[in-house]
Backbone bond lengths (Angstrom), bond angles and torsions (degrees), N, CA, C in turn:
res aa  C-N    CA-C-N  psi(-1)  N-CA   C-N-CA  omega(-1)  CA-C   N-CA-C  phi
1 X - - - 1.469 - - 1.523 110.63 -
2 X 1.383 105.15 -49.25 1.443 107.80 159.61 1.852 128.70 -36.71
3 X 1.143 95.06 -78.52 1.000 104.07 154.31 1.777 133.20 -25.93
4 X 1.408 115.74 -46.30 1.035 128.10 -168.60 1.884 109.01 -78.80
5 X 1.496 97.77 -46.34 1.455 101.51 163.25 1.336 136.07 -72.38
6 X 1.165 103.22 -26.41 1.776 104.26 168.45 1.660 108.39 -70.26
7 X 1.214 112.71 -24.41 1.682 112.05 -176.98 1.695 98.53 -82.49
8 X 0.988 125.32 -54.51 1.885 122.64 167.67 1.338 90.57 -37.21
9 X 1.855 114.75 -88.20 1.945 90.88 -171.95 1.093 136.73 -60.85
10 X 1.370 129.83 35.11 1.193 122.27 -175.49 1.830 93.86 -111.82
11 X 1.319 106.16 -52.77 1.294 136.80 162.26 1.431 107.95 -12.20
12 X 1.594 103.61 -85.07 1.294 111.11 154.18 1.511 165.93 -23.33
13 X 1.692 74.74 -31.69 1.736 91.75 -171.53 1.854 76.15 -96.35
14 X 1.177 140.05 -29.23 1.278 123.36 178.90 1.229 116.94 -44.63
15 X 1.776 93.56 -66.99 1.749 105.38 -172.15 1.582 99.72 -38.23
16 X 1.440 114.89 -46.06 1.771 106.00 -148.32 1.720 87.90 -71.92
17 X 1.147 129.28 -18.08 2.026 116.18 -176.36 1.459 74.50 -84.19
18 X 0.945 146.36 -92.38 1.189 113.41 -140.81 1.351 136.39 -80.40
19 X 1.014 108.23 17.06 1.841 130.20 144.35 1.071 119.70 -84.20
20 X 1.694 141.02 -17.74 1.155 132.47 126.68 1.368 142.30 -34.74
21 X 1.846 96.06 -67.75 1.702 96.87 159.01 0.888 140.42 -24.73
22 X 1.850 106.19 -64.14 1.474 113.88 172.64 1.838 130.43 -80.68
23 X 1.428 103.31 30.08 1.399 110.10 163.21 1.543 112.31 -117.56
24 X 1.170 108.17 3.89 2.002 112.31 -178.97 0.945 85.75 -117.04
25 X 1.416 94.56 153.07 1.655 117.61 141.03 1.781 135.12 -112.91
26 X 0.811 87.18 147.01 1.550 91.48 -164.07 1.581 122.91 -43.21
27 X 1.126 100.10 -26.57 1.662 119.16 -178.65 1.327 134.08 -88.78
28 X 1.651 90.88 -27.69 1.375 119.16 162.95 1.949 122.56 -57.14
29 X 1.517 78.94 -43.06 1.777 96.05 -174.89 1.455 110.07 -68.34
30 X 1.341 111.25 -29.27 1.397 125.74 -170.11 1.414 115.31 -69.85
31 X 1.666 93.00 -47.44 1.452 101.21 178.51 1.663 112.94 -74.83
32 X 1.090 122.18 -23.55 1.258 126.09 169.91 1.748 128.35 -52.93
33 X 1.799 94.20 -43.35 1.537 100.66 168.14 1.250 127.44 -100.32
34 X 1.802 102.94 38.19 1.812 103.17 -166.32 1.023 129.19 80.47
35 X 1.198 126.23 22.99 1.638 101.72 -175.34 1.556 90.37 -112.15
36 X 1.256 119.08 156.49 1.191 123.35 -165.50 1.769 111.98 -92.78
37 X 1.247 134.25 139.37 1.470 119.99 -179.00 1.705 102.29 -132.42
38 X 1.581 98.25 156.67 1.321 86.72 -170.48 1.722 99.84 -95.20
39 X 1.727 108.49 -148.70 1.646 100.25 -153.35 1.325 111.46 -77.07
40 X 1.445 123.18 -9.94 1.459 120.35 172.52 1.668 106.32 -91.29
41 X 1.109 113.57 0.23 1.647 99.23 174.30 1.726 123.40 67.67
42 X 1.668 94.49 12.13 1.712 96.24 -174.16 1.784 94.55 -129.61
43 X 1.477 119.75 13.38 1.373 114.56 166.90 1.983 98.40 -140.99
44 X 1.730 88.01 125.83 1.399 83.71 163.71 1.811 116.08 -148.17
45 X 1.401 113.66 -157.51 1.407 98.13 -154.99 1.698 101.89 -104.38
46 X 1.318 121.50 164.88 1.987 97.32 -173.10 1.840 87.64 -112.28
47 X 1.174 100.84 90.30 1.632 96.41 160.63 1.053 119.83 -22.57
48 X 1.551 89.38 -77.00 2.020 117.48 -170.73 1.295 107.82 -6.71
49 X 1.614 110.90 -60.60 1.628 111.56 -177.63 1.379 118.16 -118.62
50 X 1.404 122.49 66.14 1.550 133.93 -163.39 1.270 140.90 14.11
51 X 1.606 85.99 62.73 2.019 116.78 -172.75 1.219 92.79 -58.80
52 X 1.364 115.96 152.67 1.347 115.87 149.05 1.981 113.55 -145.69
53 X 1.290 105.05 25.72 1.427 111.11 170.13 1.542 114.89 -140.40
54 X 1.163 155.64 -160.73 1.155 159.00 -118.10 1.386 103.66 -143.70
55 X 1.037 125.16 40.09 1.723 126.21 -147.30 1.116 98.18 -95.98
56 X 1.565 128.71 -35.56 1.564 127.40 -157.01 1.917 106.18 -119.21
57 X 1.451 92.33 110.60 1.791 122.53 -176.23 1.991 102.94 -74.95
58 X 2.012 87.68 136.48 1.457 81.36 -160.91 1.573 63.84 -125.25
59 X 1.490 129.77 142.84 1.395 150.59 148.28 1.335 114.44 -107.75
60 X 1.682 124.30 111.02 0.969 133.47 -166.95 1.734 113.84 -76.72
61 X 1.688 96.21 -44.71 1.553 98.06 173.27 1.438 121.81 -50.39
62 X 0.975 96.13 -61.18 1.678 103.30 166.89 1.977 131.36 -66.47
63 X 1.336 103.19 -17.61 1.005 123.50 162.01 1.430 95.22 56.30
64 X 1.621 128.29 75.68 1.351 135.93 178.79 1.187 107.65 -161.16
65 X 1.240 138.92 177.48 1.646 149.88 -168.34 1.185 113.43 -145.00
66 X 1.339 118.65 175.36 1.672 120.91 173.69 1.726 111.32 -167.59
67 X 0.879 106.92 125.99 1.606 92.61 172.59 1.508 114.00 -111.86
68 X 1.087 115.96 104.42 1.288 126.10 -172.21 2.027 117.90 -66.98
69 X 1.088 114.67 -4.65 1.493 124.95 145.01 1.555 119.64 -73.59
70 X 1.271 135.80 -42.55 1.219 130.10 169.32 1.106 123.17 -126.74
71 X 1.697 114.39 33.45 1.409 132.86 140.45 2.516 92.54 72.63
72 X 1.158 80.99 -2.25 1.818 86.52 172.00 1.291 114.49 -82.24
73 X 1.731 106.52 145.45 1.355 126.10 175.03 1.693 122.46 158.86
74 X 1.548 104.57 -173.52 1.313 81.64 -148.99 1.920 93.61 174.56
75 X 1.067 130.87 -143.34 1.768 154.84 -156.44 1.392 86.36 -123.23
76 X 1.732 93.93 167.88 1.203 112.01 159.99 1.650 135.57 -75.36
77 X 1.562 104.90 -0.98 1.644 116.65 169.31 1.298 99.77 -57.88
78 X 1.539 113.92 -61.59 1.678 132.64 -137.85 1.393 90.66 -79.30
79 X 1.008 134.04 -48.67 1.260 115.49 -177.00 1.791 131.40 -82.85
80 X 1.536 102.37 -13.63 1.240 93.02 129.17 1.049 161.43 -43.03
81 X 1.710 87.89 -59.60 1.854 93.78 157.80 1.527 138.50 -50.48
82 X 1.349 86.90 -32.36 2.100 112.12 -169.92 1.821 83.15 -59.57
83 X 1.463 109.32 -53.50 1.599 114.58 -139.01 1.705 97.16 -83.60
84 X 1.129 117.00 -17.76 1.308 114.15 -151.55 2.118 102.88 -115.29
85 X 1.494 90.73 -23.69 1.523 102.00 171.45 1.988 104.15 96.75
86 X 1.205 112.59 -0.12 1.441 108.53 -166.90 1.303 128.90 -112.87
87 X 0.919 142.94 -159.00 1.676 153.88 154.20 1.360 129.26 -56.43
88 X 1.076 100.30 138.42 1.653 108.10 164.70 1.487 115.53 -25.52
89 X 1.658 108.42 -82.11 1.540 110.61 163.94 1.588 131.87 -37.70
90 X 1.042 93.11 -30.47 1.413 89.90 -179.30 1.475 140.11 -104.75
91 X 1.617 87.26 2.67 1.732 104.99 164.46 1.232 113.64 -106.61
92 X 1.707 120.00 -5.42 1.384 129.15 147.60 1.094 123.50 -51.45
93 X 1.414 121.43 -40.56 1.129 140.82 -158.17 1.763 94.42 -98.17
94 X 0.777 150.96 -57.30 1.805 168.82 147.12 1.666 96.44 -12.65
95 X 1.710 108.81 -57.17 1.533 95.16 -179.14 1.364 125.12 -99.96
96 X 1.347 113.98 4.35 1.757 113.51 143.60 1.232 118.85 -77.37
97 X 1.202 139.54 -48.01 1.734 124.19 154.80 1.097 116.37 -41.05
98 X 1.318 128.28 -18.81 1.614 113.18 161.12 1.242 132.75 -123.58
99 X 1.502 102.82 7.78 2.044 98.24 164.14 1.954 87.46 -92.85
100 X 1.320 120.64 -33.23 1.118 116.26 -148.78 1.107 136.01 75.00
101 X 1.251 104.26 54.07 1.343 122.56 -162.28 1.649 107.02 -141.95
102 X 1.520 106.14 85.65 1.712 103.46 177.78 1.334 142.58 -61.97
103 X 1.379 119.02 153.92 1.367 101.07 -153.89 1.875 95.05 -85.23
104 X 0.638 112.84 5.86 1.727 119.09 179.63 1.274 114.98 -149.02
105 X 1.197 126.64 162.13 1.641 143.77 -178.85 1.139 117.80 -39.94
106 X 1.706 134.40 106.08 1.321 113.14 178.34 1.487 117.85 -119.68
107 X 1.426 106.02 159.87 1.934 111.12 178.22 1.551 84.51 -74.25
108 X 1.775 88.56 171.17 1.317 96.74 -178.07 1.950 108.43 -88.33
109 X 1.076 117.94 32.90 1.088 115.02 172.14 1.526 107.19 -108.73
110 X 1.666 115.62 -33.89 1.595 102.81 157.02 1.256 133.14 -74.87
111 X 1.204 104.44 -15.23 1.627 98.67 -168.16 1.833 91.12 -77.33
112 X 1.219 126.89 -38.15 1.506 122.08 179.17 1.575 119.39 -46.28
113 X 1.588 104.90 -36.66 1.117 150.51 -172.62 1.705 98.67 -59.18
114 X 1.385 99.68 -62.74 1.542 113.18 178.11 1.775 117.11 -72.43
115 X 1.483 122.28 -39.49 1.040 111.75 172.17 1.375 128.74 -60.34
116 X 2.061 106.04 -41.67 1.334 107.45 172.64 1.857 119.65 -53.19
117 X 1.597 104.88 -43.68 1.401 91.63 -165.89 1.884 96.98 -88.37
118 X 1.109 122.09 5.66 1.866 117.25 165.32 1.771 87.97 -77.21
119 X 1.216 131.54 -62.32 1.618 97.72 -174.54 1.487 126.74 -78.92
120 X 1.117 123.37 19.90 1.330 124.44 -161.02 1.594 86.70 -113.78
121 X 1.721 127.52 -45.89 1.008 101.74 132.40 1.836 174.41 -31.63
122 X 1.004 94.24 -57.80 1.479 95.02 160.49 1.792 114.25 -78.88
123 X 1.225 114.71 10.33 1.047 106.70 -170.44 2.034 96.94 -108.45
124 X 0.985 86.61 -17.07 1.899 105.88 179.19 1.719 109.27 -78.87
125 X 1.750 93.61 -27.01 1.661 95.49 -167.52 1.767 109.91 -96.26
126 X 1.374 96.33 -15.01 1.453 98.61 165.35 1.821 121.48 -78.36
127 X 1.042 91.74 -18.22 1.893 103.82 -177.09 1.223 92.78 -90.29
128 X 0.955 150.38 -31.17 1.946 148.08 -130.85 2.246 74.57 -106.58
129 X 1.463 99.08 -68.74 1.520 101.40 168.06 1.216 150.51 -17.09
130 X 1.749 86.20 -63.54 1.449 107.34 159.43 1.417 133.79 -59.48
131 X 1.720 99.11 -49.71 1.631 107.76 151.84 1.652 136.20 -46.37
132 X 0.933 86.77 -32.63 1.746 93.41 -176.45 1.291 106.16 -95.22
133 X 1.284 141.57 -45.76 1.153 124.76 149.88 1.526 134.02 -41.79
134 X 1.361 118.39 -25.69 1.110 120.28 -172.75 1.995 112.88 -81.51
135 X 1.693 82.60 -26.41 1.527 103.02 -170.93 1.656 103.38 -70.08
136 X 1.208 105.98 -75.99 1.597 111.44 159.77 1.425 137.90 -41.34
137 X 1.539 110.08 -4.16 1.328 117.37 153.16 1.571 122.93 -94.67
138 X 1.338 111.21 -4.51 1.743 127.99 -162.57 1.789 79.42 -87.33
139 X 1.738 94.05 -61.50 1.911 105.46 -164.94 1.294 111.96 -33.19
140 X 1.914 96.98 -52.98 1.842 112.51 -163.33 1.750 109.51 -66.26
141 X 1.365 107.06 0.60 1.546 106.28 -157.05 1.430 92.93 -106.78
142 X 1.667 134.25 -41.62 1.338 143.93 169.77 1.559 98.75 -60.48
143 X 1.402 119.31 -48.31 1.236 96.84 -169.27 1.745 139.26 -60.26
144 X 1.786 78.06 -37.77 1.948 99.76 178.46 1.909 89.47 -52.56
145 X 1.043 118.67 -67.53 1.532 123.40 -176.41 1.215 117.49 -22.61
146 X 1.701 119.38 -70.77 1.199 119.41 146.76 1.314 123.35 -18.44
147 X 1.403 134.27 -94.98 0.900 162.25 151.26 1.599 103.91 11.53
148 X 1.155 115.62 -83.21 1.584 127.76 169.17 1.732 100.83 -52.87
149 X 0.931 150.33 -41.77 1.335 126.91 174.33 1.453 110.24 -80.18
150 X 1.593 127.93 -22.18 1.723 111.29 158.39 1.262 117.48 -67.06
151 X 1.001 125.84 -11.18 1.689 118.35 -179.25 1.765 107.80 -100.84
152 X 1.132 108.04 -31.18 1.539 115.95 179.53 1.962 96.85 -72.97
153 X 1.400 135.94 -49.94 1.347 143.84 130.50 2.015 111.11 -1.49
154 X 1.559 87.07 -63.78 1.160 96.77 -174.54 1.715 123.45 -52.48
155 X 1.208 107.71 -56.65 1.557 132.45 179.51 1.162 116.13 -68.08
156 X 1.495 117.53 -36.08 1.454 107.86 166.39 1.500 123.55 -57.01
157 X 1.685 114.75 -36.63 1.459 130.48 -161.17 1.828 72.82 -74.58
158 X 0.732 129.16 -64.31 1.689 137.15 -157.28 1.466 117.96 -52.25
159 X 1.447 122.05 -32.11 1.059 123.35 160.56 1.517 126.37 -101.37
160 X 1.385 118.62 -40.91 1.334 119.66 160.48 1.457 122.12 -74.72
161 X 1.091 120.07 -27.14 1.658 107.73 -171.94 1.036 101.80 102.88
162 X 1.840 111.23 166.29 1.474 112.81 -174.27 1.825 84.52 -104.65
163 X 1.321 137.68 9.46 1.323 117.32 -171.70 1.929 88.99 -110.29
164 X 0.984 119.48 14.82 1.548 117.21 174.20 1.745 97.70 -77.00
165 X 1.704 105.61 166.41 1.268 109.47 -161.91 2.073 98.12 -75.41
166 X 0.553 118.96 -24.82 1.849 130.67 167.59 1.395 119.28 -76.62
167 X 1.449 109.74 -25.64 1.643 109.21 -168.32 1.697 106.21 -64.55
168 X 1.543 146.39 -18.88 0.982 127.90 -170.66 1.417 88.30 -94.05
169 X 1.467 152.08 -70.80 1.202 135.17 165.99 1.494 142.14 -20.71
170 X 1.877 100.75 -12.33 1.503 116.03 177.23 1.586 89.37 -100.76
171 X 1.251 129.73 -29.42 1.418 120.89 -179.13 1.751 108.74 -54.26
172 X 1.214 76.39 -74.52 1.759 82.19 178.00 1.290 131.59 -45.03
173 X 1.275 108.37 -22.42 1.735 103.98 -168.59 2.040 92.38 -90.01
174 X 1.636 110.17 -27.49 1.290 109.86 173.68 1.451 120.91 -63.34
175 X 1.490 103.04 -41.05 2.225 98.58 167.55 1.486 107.21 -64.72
176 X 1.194 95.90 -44.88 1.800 102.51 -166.08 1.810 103.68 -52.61
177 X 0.848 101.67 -63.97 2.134 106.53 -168.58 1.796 100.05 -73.11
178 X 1.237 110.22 -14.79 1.691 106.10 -175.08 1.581 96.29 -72.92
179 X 1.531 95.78 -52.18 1.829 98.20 174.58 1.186 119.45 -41.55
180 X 1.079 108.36 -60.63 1.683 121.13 -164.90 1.535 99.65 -67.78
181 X 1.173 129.28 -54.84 2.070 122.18 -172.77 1.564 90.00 -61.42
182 X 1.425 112.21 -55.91 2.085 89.88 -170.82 1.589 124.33 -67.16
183 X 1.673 107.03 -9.67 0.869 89.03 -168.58 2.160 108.14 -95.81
184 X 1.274 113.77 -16.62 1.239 143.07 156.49 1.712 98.89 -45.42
185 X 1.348 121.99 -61.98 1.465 124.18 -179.50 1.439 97.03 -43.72
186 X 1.486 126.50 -63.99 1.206 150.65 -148.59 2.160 98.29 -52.92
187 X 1.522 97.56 -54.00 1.298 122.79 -174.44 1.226 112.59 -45.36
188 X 1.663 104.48 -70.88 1.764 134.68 157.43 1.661 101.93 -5.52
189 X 1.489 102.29 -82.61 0.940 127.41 -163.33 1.486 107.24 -42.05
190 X 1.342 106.73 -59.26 1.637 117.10 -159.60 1.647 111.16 -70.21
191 X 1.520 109.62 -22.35 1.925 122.80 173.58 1.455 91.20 -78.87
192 X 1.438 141.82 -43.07 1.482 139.23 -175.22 1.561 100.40 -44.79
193 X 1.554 94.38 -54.39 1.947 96.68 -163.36 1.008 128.51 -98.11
194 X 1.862 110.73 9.01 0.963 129.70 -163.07 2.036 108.55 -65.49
195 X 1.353 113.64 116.51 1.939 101.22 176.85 1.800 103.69 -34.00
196 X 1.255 103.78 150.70 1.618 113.51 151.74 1.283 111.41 -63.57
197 X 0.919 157.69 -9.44 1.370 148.87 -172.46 1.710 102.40 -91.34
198 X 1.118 104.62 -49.14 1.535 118.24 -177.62 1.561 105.24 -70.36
199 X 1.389 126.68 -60.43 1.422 128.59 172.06 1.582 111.75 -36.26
200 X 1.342 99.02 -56.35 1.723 109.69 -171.49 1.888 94.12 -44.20
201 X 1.573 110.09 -66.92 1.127 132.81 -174.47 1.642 95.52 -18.56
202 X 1.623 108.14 -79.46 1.234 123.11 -156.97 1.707 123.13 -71.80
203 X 1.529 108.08 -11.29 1.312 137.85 156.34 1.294 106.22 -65.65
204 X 1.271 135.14 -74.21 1.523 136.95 160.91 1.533 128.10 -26.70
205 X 1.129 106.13 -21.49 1.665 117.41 -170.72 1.670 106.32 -114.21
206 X 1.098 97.77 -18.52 1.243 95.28 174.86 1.633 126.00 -97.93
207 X 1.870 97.54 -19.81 1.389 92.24 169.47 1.269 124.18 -98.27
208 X 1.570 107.56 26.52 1.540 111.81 -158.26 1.485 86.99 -97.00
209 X 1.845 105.38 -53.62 1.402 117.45 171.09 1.292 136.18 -58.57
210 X 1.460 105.33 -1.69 1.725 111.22 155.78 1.122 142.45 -94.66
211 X 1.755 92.61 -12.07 1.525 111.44 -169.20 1.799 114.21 -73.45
């Protein structure tokens, strides 16, 4: 009997993934955790590992991905997982809080339960978005700055010399801003690849401390 019921819930918990599956779309999810897509919504960019072109194919019918730079892909679990940094279970668990769709039988006091926190979700993942984009546009904007005063640094040492009456003041401002744009790149980079779990984290802490 034992036996007999653990095979029904197991059963079950199938049907309900794939009654999940088939209420997302693949592109949808994508856009949800940032990743950027272009105007047809079936090419977008792979953050995760510091994409910066259109490399990774999202097919909605089929509801699967591919990134044709590292030959990866897969369902809508896996790329949860890719995007989110986690487990099997727990990107199971990630996309029933947001189709709203439980993995087991509910009264109608959870399923209310489930719709409120499915939009309270996606409504967290558009701000977390918004934030991080906004952040990484602040970074990219100091950096060019930087950036343009190491090379302007640069050209002076290049035509005048470092023994001209400016050249030790052109030295310095050339270590000084070289540091600062690579190390800003460095920053960029690390919020790009940062897991969702950790972003969320640091999104959370930061708007607690503004409030």
């Amino acid at each position: 009997m034992r036996g007999l019921l653990s095979g029904l819930q197991k059963g079950a918990m199938i049907l309900a993934i794939d009654d999940i599956i088939a209420r997302v779309q693949i592109s949808r999810v994508a856009e949800v955790h940032g990743v950027k897509l272009d105007h047809t919504k079936r090419r977008g960019v792979a953050t995760w590992r510091k994409g910066r072109n259109f490399s990774v194919s999202f097919d909605d019918s089929k509801n699967c991905w591919h990134d044709f730079v590292s030959d990866e892909g897969g369902g809508v679990v896996s790329l949860v997982q890719k995007l989110r940094g986690c487990d099997k279970k727990e990107a199971v668990q990630w996309l029933s809080d947001f189709t709203g769709v439980p993995l087991h039988e509910m009264n109608d006091v959870e399923r209310r339960d489930y719709s409120r926190r499915r939009a309270a979700a996606e409504r967290e993942a558009h701000l977390l978005t918004a934030w991080r984009d906004d952040l990484v546009a602040t970074m990219r904007a100091r950096r060019d700055l930087y950036f343009h005063a190491y090379h302007r640094a640069r050209k002076y040492i290049q035509r005048h010399g470092l023994d001209s009456p400016g050249g030790e003041l052109a030295a310095d401002a050339y270590e000084l801003y070289e540091h600062r744009y690579q190390e800003l790149d460095q920053h960029i980079d690390e919020l790009l690849q940062k897991p969702w779990p950790a972003l969320l984290e640091q999104f959370r802490t930061e708007s607690e401390s503004s409030a």
